[in-house]
KOLMI-570920 format. One record per residue (C-alpha): residue number from 1; residue in three letters; x, y, z. Coordinates in nm, 4 decimals. Layout:
<nodes>
@resi->NUM	resn->ALA	c1->X	c2->Y	c3->Z
...
</nodes>
This chain:
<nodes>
@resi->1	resn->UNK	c1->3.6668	c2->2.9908	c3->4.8433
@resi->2	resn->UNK	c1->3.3281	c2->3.1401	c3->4.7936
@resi->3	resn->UNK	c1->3.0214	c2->2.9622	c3->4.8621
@resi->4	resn->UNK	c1->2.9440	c2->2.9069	c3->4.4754
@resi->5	resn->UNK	c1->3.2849	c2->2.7597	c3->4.4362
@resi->6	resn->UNK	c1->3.2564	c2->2.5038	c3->4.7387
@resi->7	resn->UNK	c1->2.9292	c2->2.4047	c3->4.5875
@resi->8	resn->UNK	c1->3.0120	c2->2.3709	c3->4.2214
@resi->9	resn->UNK	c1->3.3053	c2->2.1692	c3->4.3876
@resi->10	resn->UNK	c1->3.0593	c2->1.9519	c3->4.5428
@resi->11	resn->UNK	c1->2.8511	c2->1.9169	c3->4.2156
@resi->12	resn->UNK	c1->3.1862	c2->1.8550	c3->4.0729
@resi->13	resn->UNK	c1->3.2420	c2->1.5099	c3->4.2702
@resi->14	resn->UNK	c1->2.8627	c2->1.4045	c3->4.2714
@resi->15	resn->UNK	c1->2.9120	c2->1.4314	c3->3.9281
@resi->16	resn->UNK	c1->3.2123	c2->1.2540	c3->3.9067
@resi->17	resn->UNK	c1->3.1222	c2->0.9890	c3->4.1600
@resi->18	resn->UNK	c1->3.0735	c2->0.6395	c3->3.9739
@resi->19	resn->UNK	c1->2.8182	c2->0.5020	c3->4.2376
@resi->20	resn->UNK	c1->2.5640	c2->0.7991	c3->4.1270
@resi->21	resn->UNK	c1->2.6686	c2->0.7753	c3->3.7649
@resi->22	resn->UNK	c1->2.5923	c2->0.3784	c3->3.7703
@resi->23	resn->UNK	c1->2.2692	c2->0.4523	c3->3.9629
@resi->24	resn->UNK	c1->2.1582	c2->0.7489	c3->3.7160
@resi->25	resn->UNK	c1->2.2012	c2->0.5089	c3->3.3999
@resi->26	resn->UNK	c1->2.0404	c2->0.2219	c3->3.5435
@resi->27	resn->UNK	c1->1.7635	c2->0.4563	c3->3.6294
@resi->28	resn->UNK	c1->1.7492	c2->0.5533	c3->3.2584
@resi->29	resn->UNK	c1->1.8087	c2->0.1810	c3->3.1061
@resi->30	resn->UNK	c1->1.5382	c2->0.0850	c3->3.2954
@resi->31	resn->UNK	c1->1.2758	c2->0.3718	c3->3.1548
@resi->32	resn->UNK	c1->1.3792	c2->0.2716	c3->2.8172
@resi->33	resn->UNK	c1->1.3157	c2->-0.0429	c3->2.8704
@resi->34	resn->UNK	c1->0.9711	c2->0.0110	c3->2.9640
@resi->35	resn->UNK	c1->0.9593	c2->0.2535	c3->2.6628
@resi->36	resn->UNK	c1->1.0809	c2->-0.0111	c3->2.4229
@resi->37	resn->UNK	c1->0.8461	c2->-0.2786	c3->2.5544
@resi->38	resn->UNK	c1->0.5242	c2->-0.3562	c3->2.3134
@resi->39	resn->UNK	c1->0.3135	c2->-0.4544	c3->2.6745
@resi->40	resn->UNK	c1->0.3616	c2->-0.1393	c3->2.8188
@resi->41	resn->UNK	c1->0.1239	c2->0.0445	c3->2.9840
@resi->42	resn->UNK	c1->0.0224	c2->0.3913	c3->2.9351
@resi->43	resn->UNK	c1->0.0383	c2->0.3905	c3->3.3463
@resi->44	resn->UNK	c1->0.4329	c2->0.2510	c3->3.3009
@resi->45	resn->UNK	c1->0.5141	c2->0.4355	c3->2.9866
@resi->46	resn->UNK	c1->0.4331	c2->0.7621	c3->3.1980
@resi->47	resn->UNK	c1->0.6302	c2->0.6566	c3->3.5009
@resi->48	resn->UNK	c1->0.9289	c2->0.5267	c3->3.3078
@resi->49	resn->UNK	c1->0.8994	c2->0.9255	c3->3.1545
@resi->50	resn->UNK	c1->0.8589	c2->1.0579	c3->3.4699
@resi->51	resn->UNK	c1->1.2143	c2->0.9327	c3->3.6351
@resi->52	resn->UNK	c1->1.4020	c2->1.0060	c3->3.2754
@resi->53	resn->UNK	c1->1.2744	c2->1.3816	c3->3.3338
@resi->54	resn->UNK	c1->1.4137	c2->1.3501	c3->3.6918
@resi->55	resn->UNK	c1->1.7239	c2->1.2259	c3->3.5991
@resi->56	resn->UNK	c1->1.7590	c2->1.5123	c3->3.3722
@resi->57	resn->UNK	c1->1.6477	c2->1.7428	c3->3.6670
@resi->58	resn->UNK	c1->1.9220	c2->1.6504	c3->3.8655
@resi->59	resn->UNK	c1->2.1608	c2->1.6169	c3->3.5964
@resi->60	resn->UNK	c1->2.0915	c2->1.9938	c3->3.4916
@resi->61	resn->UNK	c1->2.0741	c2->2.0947	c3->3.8572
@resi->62	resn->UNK	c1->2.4454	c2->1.9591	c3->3.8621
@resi->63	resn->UNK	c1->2.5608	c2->2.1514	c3->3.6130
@resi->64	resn->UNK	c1->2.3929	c2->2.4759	c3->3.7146
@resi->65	resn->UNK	c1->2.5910	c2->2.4803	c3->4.0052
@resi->66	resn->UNK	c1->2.9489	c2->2.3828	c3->3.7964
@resi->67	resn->UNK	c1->2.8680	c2->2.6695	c3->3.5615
@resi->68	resn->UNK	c1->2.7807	c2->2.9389	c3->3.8162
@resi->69	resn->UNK	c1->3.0991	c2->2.8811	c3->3.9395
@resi->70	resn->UNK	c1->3.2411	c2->2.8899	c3->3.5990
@resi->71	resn->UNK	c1->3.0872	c2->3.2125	c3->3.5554
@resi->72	resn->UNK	c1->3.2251	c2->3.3957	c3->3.8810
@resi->73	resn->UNK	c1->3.5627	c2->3.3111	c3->3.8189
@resi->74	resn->UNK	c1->3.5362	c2->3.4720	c3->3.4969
@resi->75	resn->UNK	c1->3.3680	c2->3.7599	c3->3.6137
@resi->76	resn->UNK	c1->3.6368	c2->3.7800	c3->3.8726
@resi->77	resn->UNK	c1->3.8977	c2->3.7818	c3->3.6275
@resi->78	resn->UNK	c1->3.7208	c2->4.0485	c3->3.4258
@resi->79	resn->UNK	c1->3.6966	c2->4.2549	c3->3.7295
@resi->80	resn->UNK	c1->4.0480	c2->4.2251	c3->3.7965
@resi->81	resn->UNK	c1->4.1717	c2->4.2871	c3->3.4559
@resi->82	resn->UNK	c1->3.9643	c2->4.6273	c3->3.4972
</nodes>
């Protein structure tokens, strides 16, 4: 197993893992709940923005790592089928 397969595999359970899932949604709920507030401040409002862009961060970061291991077995395959 290649490097980018054990850590897409990795990704793979992070991802998977309901603790982190919970704790990435309540993350979110609780930036849209300072977004939906009226008493807001711009202060909160930015901060609230701040963590959803994190969350997204990681999220994407995730997924990197799944796909590049997507992509190598593909390439792989295509090499083999040479």
């Amino acid at each position: 197993m290649s490097d980018i397969e054990i850590k897409a595999a990795e990704a793979r359970r992070l991802s998977d893992d309901l603790c982190f899932q919970e704790i990435m949604g309540e993350i979110e709920a609780g930036a849209m709940a300072v977004f939906r507030a009226a008493h807001s401040t711009p202060e909160q409002i930015l901060a609230a923005h701040e963590k959803v862009r994190a969350v997204d961060v990681i999220r994407n970061a995730i997924k990197a790592r799944i796909d590049s291991a997507t992509f190598e077995q593909r390439k792989n395959q295509q090499r083999g089928n040479d």
